[in-house]
C-alpha positions as CSV (number, residue, x, y, z in Angstrom):
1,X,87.0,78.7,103.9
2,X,90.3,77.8,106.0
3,X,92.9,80.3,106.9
4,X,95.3,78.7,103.9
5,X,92.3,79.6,101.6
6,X,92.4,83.4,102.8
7,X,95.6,83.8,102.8
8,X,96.1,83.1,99.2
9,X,93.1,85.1,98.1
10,X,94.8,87.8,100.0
11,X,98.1,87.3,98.4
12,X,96.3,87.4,95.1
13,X,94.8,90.7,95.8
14,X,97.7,93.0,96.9
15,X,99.4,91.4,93.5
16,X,96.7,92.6,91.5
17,X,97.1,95.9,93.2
18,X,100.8,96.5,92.6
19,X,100.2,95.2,89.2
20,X,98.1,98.3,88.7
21,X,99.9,100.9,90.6
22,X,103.2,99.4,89.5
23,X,101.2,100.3,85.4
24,X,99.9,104.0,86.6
25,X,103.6,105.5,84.9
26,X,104.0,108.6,82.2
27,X,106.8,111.1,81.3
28,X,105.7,114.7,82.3
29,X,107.7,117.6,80.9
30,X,106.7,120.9,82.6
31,X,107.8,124.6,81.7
32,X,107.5,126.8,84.3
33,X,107.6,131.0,83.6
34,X,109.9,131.1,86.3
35,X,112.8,129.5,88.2
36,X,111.8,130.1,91.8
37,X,107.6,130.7,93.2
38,X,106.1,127.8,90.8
39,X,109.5,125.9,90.2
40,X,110.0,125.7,93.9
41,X,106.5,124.2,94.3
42,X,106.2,121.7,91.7
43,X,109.6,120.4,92.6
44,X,108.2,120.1,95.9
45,X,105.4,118.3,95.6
46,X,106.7,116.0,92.9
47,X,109.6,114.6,95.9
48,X,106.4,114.3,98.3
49,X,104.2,112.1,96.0
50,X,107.0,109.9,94.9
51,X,105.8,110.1,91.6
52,X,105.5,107.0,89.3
53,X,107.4,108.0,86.4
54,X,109.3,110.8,85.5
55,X,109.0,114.9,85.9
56,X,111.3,116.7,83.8
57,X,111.5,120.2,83.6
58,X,112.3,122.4,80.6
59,X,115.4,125.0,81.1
60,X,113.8,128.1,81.5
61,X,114.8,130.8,78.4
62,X,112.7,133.6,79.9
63,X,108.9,134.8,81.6
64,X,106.9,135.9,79.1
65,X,104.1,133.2,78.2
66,X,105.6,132.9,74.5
67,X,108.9,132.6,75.9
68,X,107.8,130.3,77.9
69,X,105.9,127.8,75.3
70,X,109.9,128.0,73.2
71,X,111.3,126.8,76.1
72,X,109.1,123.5,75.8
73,X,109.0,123.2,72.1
74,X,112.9,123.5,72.4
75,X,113.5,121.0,74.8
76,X,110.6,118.5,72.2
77,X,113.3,119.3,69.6
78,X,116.0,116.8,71.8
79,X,113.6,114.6,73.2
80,X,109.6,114.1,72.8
81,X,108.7,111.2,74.1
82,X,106.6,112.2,77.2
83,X,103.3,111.5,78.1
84,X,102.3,115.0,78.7
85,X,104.0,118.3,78.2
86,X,102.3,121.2,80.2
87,X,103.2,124.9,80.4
88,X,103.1,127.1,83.8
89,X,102.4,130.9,82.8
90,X,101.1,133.8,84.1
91,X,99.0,136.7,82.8
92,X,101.0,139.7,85.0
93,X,100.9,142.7,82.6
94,X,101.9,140.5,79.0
95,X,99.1,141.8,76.0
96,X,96.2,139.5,75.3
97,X,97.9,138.1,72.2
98,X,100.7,137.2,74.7
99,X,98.7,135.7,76.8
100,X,96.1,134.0,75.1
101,X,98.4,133.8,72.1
102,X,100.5,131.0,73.7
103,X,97.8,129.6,75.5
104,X,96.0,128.9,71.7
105,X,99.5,128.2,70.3
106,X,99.9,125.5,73.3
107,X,96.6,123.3,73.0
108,X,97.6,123.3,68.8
109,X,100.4,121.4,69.9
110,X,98.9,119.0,72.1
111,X,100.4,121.0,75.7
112,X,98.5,121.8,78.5
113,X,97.8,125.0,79.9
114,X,98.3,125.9,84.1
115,X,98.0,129.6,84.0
116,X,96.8,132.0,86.4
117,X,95.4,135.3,86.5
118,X,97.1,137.5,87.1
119,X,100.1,135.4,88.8
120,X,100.8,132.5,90.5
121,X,100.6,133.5,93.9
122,X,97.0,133.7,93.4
123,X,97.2,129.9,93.6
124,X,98.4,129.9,97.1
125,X,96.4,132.4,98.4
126,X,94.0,129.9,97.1
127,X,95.2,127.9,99.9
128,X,94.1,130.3,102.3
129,X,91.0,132.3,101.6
130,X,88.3,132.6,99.0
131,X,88.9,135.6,96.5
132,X,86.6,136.0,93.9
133,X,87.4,140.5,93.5
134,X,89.9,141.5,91.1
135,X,93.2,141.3,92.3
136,X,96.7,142.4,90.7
137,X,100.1,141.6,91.7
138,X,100.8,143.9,94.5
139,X,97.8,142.8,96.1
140,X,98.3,139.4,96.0
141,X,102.0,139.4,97.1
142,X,100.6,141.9,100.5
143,X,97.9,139.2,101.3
144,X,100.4,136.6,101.8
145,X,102.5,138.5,103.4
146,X,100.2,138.9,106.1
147,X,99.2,135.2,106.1
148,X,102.9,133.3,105.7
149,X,105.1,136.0,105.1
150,X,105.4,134.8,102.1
151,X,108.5,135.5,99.6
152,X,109.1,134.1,96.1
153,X,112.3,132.4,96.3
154,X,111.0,130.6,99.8
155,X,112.0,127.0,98.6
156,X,109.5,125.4,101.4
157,X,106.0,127.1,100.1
158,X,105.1,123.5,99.2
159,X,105.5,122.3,102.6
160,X,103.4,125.7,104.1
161,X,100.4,125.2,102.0
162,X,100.4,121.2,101.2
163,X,97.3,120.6,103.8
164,X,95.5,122.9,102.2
165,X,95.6,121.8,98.7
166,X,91.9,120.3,98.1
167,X,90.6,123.4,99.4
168,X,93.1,125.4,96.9
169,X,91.7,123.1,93.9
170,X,87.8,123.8,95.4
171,X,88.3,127.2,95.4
172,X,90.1,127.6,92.0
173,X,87.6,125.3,90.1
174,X,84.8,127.7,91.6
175,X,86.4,130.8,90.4
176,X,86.4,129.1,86.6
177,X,82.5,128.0,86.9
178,X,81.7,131.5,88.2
179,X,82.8,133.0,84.6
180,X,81.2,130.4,82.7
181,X,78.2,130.9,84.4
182,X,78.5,134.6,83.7
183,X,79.9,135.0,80.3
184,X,79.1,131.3,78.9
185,X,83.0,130.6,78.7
186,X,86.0,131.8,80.1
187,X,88.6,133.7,78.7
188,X,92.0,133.2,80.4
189,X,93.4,137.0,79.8
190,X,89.9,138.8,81.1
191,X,88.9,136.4,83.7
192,X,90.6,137.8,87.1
193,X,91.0,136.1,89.4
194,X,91.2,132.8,87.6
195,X,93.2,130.0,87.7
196,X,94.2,126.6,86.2
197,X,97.0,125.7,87.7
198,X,94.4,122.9,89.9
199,X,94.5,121.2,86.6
200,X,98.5,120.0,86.6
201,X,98.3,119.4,90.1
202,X,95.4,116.6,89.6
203,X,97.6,115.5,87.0
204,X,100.6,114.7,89.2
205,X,98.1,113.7,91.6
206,X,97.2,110.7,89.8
207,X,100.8,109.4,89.4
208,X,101.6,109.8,93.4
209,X,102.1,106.0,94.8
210,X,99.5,105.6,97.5
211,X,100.6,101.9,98.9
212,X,104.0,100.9,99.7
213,X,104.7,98.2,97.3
214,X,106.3,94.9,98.7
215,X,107.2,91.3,97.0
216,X,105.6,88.5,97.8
């Protein structure tokens, strides 16, 4: 095979490749339960994967998970044309009808569910160390303060953690096979410390450009 020969196969491969990255595209509309810790974070990430398509995030009408799912179904009401629609919630001290409520309420409408028990920051420390004991709050909030000093509004968390993301999704998928494997299922407003936050990031993951793409 000569060089010319090569060279156009070669050509003919990277076009094929764009072709299919260049496809890889959806509309994402996320509600976070916050404007800050998860907010900051998702925002982040979305500008480091250069994300093919679009991220749009609902305004925020309050914390509480119900409040939380309006916020989406409000923003549906002016547009609805996304790919996926996912809601960010955590189970702090709301009831288990709350909770669970909105998380029931959610997958009925076709929106996925990131939640974690009992708050988000659980999915950092995820970054850091294995914790499998109850935790609350309080606790979480002190263990990151003695690893990263960490504070809620800190717009860089994202930046902190990011190279210790797979190991954040290892850990958290563990934590939601250890309940199955105790109680045959898992249950979202009993099962502390648990998280499914992993799940949107994969998501996004899949939508990150991986090769610069150039015309031929």
């Amino acid at each position: 095979m000569g060089t010319e020969d090569r060279h156009k196969i070669a050509k003919a491969q990277r076009k094929r490749t764009i072709k299919k990255t260049k496809s890889i595209s959806k509309r994402v509309l996320i509600a976070c339960e916050d404007t800050k810790s998860s907010r900051f974070y998702f925002t982040k990430m979305i500008k480091d994967y250069r994300l093919r398509g679009k991220v749009t995030f609902a305004t925020n009408i309050g914390t509480n998970p119900m409040k939380v799912l309006e916020a989406i179904k409000n923003h549906l009401l002016k547009d609805s044309n996304f790919d996926e629609k996912w809601i960010v919630i955590d189970k702090d001290s709301y009831s288990k009808s709350e909770f669970n409520g909105a998380i029931a309420s959610a997958k009925a409408l076709n929106i996925n569910v990131a939640y974690a028990n009992e708050a988000y920051e659980l999915w950092i420390l995820l970054h850091f160390i294995e914790q499998t004991a109850h935790i609350n709050r309080l606790q979480l909030n002190k263990k990151l303060k003695t690893l990263i000093d960490y504070e809620k509004n800190n717009e860089f968390i994202y930046e902190i953690v990011k190279s210790k993301q797979s190991e954040a999704i290892k850990r958290s998928k563990n934590l939601i096979k250890h309940f199955i494997d105790i109680n045959g299922s898992s249950n979202p407003f009993n099962d502390n410390p648990s998280n499914t936050i992993y799940k949107l990031v994969e998501s996004l993951e899949k939508l990150k450009i991986t090769e610069p793409i150039t015309k031929e």
